[in-house]
N, C-alpha and C positions, 0 to 999 in steps of 0.2 A: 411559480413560487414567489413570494412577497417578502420582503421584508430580511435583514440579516439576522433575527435575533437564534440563538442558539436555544433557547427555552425551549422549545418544543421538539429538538432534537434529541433522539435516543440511541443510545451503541449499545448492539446486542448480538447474539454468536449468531452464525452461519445456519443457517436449517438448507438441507438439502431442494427446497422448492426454489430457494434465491436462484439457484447456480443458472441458467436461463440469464435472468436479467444482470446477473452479475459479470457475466457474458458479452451482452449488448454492452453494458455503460463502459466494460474494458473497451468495446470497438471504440466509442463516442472517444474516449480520452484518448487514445495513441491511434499512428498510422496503421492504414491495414496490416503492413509490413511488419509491426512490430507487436501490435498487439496479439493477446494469446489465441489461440483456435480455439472451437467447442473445447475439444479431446484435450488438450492442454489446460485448459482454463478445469476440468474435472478430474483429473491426475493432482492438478495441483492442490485440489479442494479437499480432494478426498488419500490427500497421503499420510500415513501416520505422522503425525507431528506437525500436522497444517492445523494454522490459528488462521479464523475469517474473523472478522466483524464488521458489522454492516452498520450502517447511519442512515438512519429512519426517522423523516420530519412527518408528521403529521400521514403517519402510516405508505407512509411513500419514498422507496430506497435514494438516496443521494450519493451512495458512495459506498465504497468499503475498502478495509484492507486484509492482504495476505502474505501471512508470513508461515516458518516453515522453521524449528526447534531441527537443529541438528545434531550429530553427536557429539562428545566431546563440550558440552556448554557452549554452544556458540546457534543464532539464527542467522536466518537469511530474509529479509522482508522481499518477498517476489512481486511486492505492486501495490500501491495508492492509486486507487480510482475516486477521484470525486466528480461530477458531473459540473458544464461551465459554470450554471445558473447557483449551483451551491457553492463556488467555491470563495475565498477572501469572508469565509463566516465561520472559523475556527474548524469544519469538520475533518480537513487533513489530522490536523492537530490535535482534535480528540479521539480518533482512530487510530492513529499514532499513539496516543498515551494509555487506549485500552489496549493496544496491540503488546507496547512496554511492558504493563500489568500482568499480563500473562504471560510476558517472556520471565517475569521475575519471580510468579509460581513456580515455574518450571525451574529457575536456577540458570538461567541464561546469564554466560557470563561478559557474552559481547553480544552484538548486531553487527549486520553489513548488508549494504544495498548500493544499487548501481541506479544514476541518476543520468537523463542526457546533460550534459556539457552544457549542452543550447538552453536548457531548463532551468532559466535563476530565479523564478519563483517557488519552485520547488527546492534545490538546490537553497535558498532561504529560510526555509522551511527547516527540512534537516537541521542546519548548523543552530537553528532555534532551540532543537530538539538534542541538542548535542551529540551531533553526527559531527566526523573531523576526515576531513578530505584524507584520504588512506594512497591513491592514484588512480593514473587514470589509465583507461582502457581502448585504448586505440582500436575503429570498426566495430564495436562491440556490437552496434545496433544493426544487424546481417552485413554487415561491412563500409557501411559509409556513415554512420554516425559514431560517435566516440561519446563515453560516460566517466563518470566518476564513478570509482567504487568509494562509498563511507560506511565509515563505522564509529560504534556508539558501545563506550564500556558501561556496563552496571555494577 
């Protein structure tokens, strides 16, 4: 992949052939330890009230996000995956704000997502996104890393 420009980048929903590679690029971004299993990563994809959307340069996946419309007006975003070579060229960011857009159909009256601690590019990202440190979660990541949970009103 060449170049940062975002032009030729497209966000578009979830088709059931991605879940495979959206799979892989989850192992590539987190440790084995944390990242989701097959069976995990397909629960998540396919639960009622799960929003994907995928980031597609030049017909070739870079990333996606998954978030998850719960009851009561409120989501849960379960993962920002962008891959290395994509990342620092707005696609967190525009994943994030298609993922928003559709929490706003629905009537989402808040967000919340869980960030490692160790994670300040990400963690930068959010509070861009106007995420606000909420606390934090001690072991959260199977016991030896700790997160922030944030959250983001609409």
């Amino acid at each position: 992949m060449s170049g940062n420009s975002t032009q030729a980048l497209r966000i578009r929903e979830y088709r059931p052939i991605d879940a495979a590679y959206l799979h892989w690029i989850d192992q590539v971004c987190f440790a084995s330890d944390i990242a989701y299993s097959r069976s995990e990563m397909l629960f998540y994809l396919n639960q009622p009230g799960s929003i994907a959307r995928i980031a597609e340069r030049t017909s070739e996946v870079v990333g996606f996000a998954l978030g998850r419309v719960q009851v009561d007006r409120w989501a849960h975003v379960l993962t920002l995956d962008v891959l290395p070579e994509a990342r620092r060229q707005k696609v967190g960011t525009l994943l994030m704000n298609s993922l928003h857009d559709e929490f706003r159909n629905r009537n989402v009256a808040l967000a919340v997502l869980e960030v490692s601690t160790k994670n300040l590019a990400a963690r930068r990202l959010y509070e861009a996104l106007q995420y606000q440190l909420l606390e934090t979660l001690r072991g959260y990541y199977n016991g030896r890393e700790d997160a922030y949970r944030m959250v983001r009103f609409f």
